[in-house]
C-alpha positions as CSV (number, residue, x, y, z in Angstrom):
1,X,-18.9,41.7,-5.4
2,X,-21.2,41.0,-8.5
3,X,-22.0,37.4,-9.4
4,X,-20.0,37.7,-12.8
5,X,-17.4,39.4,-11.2
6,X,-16.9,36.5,-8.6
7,X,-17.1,34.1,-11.7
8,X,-14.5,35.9,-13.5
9,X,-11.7,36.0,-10.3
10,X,-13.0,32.4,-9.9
11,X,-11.5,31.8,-13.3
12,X,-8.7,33.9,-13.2
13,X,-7.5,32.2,-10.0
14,X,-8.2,28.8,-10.9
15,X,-6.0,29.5,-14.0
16,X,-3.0,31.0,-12.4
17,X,-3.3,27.8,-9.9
18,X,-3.6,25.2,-12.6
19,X,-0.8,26.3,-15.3
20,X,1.9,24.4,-13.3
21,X,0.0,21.0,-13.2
22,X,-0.4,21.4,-16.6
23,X,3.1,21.5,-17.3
24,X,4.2,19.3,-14.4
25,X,1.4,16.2,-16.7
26,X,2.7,17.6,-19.7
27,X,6.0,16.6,-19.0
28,X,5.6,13.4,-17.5
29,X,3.0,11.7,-20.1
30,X,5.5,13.0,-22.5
31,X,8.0,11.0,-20.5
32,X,5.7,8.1,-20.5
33,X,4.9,8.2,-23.9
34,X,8.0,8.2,-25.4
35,X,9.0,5.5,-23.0
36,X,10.1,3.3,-25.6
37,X,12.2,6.1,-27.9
38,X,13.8,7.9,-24.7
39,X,15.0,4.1,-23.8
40,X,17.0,3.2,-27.3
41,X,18.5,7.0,-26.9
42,X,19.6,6.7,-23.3
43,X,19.9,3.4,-22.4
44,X,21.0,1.6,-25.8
45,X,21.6,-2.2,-25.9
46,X,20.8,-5.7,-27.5
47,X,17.5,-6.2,-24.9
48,X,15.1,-3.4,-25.6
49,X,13.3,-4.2,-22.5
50,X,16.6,-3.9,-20.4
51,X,16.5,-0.6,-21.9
52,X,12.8,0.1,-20.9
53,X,13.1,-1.3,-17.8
54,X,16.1,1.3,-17.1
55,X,13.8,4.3,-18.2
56,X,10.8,3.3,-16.1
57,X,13.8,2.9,-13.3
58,X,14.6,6.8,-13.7
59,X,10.9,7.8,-14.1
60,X,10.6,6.0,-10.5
61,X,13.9,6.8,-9.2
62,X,12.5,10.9,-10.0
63,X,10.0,10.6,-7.5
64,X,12.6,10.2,-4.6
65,X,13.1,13.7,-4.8
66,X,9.2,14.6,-4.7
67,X,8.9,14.4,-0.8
68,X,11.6,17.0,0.0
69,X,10.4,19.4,-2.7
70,X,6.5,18.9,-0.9
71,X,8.6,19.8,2.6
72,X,10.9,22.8,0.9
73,X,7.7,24.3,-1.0
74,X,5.4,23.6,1.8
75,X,7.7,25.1,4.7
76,X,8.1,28.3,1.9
77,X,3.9,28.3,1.4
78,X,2.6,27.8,5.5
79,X,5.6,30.5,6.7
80,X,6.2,33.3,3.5
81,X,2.8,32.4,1.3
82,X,1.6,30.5,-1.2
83,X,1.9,32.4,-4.1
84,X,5.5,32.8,-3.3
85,X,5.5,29.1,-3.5
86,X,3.9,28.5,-6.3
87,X,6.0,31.1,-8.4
88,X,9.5,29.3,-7.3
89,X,8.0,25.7,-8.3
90,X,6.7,26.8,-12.2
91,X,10.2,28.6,-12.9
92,X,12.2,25.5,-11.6
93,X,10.0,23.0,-13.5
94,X,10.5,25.2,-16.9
95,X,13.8,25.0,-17.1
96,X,14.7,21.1,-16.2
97,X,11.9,20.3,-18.7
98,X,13.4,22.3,-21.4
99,X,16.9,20.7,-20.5
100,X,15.6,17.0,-21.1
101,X,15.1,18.2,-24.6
102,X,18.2,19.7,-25.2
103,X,20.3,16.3,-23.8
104,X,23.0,14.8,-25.7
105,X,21.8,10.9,-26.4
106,X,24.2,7.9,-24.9
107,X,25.9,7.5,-28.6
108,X,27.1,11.9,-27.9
109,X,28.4,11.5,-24.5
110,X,28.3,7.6,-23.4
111,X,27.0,7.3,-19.6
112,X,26.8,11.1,-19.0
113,X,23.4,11.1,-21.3
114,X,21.4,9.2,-19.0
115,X,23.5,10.8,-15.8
116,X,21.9,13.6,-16.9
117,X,18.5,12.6,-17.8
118,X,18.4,11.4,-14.0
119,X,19.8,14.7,-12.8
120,X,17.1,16.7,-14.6
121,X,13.9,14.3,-13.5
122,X,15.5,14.6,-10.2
123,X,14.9,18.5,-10.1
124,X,11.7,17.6,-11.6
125,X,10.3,15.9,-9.1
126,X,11.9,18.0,-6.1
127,X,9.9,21.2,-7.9
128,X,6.8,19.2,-8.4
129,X,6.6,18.1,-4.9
130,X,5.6,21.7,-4.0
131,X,2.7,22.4,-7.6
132,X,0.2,19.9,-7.1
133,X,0.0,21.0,-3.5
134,X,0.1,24.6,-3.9
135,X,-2.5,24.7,-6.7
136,X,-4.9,22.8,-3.9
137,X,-4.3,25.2,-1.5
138,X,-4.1,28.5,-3.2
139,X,-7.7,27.6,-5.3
140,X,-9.4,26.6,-2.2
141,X,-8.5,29.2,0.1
142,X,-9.4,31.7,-3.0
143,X,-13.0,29.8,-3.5
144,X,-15.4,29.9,-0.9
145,X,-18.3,29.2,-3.1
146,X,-19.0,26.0,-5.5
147,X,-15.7,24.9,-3.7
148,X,-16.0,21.3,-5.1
149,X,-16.7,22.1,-8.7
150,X,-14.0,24.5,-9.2
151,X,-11.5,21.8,-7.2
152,X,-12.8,19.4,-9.9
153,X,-11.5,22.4,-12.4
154,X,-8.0,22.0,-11.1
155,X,-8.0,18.6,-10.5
156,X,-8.8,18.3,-14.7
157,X,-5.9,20.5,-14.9
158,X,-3.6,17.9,-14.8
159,X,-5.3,15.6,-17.5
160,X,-5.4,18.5,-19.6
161,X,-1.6,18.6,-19.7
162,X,-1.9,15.3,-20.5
163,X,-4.0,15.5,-23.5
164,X,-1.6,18.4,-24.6
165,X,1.2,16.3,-24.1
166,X,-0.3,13.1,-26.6
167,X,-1.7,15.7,-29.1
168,X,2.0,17.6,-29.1
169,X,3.4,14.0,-29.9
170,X,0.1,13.7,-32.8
171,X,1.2,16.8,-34.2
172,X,5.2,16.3,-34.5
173,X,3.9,12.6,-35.7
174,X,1.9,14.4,-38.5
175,X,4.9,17.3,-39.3
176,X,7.4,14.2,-39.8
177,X,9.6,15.4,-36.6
178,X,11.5,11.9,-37.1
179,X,13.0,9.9,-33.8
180,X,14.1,13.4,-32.4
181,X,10.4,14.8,-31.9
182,X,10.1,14.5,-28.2
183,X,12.6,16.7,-27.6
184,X,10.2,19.8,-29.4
185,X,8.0,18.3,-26.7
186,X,9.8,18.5,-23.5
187,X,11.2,22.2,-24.9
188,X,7.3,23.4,-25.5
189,X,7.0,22.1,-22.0
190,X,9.4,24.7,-20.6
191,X,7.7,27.6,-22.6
192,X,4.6,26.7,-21.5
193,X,6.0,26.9,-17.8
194,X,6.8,30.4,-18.8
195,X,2.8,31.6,-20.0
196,X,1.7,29.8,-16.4
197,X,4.8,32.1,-14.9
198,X,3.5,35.3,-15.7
199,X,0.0,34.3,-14.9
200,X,1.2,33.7,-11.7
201,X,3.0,36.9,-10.7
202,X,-0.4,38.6,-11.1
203,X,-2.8,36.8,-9.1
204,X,-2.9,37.8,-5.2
205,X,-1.7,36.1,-2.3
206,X,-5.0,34.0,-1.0
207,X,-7.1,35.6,2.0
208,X,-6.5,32.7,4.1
209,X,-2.5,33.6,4.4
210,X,-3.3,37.2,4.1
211,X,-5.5,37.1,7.2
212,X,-2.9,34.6,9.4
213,X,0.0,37.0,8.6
214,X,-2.3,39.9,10.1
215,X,-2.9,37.6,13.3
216,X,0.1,36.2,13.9
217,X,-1.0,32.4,13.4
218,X,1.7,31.7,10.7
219,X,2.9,28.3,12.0
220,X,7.0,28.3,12.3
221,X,7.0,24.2,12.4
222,X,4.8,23.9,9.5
223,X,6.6,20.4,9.1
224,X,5.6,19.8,12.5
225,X,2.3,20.5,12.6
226,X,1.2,18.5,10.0
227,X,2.5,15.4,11.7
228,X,0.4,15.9,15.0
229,X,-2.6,13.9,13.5
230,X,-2.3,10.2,13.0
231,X,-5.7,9.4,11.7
232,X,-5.2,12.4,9.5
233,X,-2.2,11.2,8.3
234,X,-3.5,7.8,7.4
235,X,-6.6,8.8,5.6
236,X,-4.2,11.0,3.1
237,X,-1.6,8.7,2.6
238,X,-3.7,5.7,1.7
239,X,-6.2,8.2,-0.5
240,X,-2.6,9.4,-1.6
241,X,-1.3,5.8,-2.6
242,X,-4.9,4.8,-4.4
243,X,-4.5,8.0,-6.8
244,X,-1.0,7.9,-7.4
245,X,-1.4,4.0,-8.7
246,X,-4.4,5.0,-10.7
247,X,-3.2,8.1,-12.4
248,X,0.5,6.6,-13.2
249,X,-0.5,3.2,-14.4
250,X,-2.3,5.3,-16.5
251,X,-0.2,8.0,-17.4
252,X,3.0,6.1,-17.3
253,X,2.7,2.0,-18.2
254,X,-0.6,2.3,-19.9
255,X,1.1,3.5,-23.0
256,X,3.3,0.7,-22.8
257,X,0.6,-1.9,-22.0
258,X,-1.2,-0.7,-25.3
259,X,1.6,-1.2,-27.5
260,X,3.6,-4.3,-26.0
261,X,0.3,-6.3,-24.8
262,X,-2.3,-5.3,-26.6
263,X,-0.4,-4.5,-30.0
264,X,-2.3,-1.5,-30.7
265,X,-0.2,0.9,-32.7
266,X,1.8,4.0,-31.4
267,X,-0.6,6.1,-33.6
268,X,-3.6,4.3,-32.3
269,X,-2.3,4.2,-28.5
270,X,-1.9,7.7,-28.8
271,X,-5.4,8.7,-30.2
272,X,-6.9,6.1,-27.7
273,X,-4.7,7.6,-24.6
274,X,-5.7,11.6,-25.6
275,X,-9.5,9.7,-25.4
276,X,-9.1,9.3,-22.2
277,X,-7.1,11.7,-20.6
278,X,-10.2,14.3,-22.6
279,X,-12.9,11.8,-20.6
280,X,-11.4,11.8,-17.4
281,X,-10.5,16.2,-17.8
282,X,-14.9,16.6,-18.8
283,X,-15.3,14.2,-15.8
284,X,-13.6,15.9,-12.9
285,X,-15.5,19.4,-13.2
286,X,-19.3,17.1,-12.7
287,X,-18.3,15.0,-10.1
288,X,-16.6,18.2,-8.0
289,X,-19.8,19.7,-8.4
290,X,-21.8,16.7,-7.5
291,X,-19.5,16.4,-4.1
292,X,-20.8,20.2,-3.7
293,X,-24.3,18.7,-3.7
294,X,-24.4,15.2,-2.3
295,X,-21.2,15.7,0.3
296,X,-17.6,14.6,-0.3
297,X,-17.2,11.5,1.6
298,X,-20.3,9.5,-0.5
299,X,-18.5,10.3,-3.9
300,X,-15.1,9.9,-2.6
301,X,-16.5,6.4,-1.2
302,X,-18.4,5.6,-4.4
303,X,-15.6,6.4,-6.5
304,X,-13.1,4.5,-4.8
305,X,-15.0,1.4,-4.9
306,X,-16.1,1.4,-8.8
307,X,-12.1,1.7,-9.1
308,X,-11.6,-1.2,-7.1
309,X,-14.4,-3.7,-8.8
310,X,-13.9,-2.8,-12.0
311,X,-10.0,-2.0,-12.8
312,X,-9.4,-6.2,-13.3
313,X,-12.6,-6.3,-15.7
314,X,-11.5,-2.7,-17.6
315,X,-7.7,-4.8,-18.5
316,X,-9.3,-8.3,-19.2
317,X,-11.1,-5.7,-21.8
318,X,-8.2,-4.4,-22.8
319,X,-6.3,-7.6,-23.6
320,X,-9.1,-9.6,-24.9
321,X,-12.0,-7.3,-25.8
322,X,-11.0,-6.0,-29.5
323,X,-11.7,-2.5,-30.2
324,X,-15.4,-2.2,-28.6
325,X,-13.5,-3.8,-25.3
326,X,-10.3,-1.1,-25.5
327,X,-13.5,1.9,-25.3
328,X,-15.5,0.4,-22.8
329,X,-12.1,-0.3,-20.6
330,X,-10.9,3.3,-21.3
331,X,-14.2,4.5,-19.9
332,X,-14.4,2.9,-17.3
333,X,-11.0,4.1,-16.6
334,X,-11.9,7.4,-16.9
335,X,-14.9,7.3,-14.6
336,X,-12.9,5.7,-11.9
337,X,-9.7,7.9,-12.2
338,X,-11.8,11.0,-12.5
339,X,-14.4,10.2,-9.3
340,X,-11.2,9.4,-6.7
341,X,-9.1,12.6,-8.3
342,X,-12.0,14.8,-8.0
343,X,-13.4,14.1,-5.1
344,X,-9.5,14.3,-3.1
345,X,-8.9,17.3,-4.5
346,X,-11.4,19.3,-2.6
347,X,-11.6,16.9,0.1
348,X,-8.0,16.5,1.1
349,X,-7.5,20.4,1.7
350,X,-10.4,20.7,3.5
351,X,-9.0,18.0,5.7
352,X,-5.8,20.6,6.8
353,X,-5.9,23.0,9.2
354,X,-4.4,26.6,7.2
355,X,-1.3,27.3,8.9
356,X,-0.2,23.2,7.8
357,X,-2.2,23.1,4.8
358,X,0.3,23.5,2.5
359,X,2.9,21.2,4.3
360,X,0.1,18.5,4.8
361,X,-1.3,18.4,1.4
362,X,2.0,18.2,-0.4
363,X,4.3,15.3,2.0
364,X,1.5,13.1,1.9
365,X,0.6,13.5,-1.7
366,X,4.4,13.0,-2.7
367,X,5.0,10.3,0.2
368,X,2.2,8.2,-2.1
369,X,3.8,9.6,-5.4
370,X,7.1,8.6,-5.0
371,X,6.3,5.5,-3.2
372,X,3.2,4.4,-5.2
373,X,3.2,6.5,-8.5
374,X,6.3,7.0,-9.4
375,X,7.0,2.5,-8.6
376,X,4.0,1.9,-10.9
377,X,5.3,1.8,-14.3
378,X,8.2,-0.7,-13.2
379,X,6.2,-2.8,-11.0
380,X,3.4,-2.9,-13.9
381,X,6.3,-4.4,-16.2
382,X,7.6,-6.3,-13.8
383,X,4.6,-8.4,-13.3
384,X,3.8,-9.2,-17.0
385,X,7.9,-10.2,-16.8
386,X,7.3,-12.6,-14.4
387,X,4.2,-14.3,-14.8
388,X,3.2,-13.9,-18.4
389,X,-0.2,-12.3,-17.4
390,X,-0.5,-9.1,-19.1
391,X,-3.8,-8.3,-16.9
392,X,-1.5,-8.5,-14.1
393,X,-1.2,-4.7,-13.4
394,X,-4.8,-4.6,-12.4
395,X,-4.3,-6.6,-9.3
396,X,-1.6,-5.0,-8.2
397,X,-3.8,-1.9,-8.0
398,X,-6.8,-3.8,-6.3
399,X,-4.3,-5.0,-3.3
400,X,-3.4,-1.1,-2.8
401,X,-7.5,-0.2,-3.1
402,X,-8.6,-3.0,-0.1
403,X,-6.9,-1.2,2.9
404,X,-7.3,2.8,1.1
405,X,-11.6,1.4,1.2
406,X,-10.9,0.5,4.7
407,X,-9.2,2.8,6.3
408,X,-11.0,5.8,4.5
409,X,-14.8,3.9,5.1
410,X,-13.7,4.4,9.0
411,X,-12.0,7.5,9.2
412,X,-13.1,9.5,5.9
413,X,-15.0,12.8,7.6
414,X,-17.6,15.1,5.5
415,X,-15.6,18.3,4.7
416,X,-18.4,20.1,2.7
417,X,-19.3,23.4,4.6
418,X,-22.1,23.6,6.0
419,X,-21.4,19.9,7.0
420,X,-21.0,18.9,10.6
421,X,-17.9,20.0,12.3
422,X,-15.7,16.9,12.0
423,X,-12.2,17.7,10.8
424,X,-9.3,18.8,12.5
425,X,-9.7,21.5,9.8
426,X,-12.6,22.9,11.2
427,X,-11.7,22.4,15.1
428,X,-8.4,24.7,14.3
429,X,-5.7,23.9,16.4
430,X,-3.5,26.3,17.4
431,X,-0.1,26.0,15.4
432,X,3.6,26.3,17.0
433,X,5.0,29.9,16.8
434,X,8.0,29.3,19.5
């Protein structure tokens, strides 16, 4: 195969693997975003924070559903293929994000509207438990070569659905949509689900699968499997619970933050939230290719500590740095976000033997989701309830950095090929076919 020719399937593949982690972002920054509308049509009522507080409650309460969607989509990907996978977890996502827009508001239907705005980011989450997972494993098991930048291509996925999603809001700001206009949103979400459908359907199953089908290594206990390897498991789950705090106090309390603490307004927040998510998506690609060139432990280590020092300095920027302070705190958001995303992304798959890979990747990133993520909007608001520091967010996400630096400074492996053979990846263990 021709150099161009690998760069094109390169592309192709890494499209078809990203389109539902665009709409899976898309749909939850728009959730996140319109935080504050979403709560006065669902959850009514004298207090708007009550109301707020209820929202961020079913954008947390979502996640629940996230760890038996990775095990469902996981046990489909390691036993039938990943492609197969992937294809049920785009179509299930389009159609509960196009239902959110199409919900009858609490004054319609009284407690039904948000009954049903729970029952829809339920099947959210259960379908995204099995995309993030699945795009991981079908890229890397399709890319052999400059592995770590093209993982940094679909890791960037996801912040590209979030700049879609702020610049969809922009747009139906600008075309006078009114109160109603995140609902076009969370519709153009479902279509979109649609275009990354029918990419799908047309890419191949990966080699990987292809070749343990042909030898009979297609693990029956994928579940199983995955759970043989404590030190394995510990490494993920607290790279897992970093991330998740990182990328959802940014995706979904930041908005908030921006508007409630530091009185920015929703126009601004919006412009100043689509800065970053663009920062962090141009970020991702560089530092997966600099993990192709320096290793992926040293920037995954690297990463994780400029997260740690400097998140407390990036929201004392925020709240008391004026506008030169909100751009130097959004960069140095992106730069930490972007170098721990990246550098998991390749890193974490690498980590998984095949016939578990799928299974592995996708319970311990929704495990740390739905425990971490999905908590960090509500416990972000919490703590600015309680003890009238606005900067208090931050801290919280130092105390879940300490023991991730720890435990991945002892245990972290080098997975670049070529590297020494460390992982339980590499040493293959046989998987359970009785």
């Amino acid at each position: 195969m021709t150099t161009t020719s690998s760069a094109v399937t390169a592309r192709r593949t890494v499209l078809g693997a990203s389109a539902g982690n665009v709409v899976e972002w898309f749909d939850f920054l728009l959730y996140g975003l319109s935080a504050t509308t979403i709560a006065m049509t669902f959850f009514p009522g004298e207090n708007p924070s009550d109301g707020l507080l209820a929202t961020f409650a079913v954008y947390a309460v979502a996640f629940a559903a996230r760890p038996l969607g990775a095990i469902v989509f996981g046990r489909i990907g390691d036993r039938f293929g990943r492609r197969r996978a992937l294809t049920a977890s785009i179509l299930i996502m389009g159609a509960s994000t196009a239902a959110i827009g199409l919900l009858p508001s609490h004054e319609s239907v009284g407690a039904l509207a948000p009954a049903l705005l729970l029952l829809c980011r339920l099947v959210q989450g259960f379908s995204a438990g099995g995309e993030f997972a699945g795009a991981l494993t079908f890229a890397m098991e399709h890319l052999p070569g400059r592995r770590g930048f093209w993982m940094g291509v679909v890791a960037s996925s996801t912040w590209i659905g979030s700049v879609l999603a702020t610049l969809t809001l922009l747009l139906l700001h600008y075309a006078g949509a009114g109160a109603n206009g995140w609902r076009y949103g969370f519709v153009a979400g479902g279509v979109l689900s649609l275009v990354g459908l029918v990419i799908r359907a047309r890419l191949a199953e990966t080699p990987t699968f292809t070749e343990m089908k042909e030898t009979g290594e297609v693990s029956k206990t994928p579940l199983r499997d995955a759970l043989r390897d404590t030190k394995r498991l510990a490494v993920v789950l607290v790279f897992f619970a970093l991330t998740s705090v990182l990328g959802h106090m940014a995706t979904g309390y930041l908005p908030t933050h921006l508007t409630k603490s530091v009185g920015l307004t929703p126009l601004r927040m919006l412009w100043s939230m689509a800065a970053l998510f663009a920062m962090i998506a141009v970020l991702a690609p560089l530092i997966g290719y600099l993990t192709d060139q320096h290793g992926r432990r040293p920037l995954m280590l690297a990463s994780v500590a400029f997260g740690t020092v400097t998140v407390i300095p990036a929201y004392l920027l925020l709240d008391h740095g004026g506008t030169g302070g909100l751009w130097l705190a959004l960069i140095l958001f992106a730069i930490g976000t972007a170098g721990v995303v990246s550098a998991g992304a390749v890193c974490v798959p690498e980590l998984w033997p095949p016939h578990a890979r799928y299974t592995g990747v996708g319970l311990t990133n929704q495990v740390g989701l739905a425990v971490f993520g999905g908590t960090a909007p509500l416990v972000s608001d919490w703590l600015v309830e309680v003890t009238g520091w606005s900067s208090s967010p931050s801290v919280y996400a130092v105390a879940v950095a300490i023991p991730a630096i720890v435990v991945l400074t002892m245990w972290l492996p080098e997975t670049r090929p070529g590297a020494t053979p460390s992982t339980a990846a590499e040493r293959k263990p046989k998987p359970s076919t009785a």
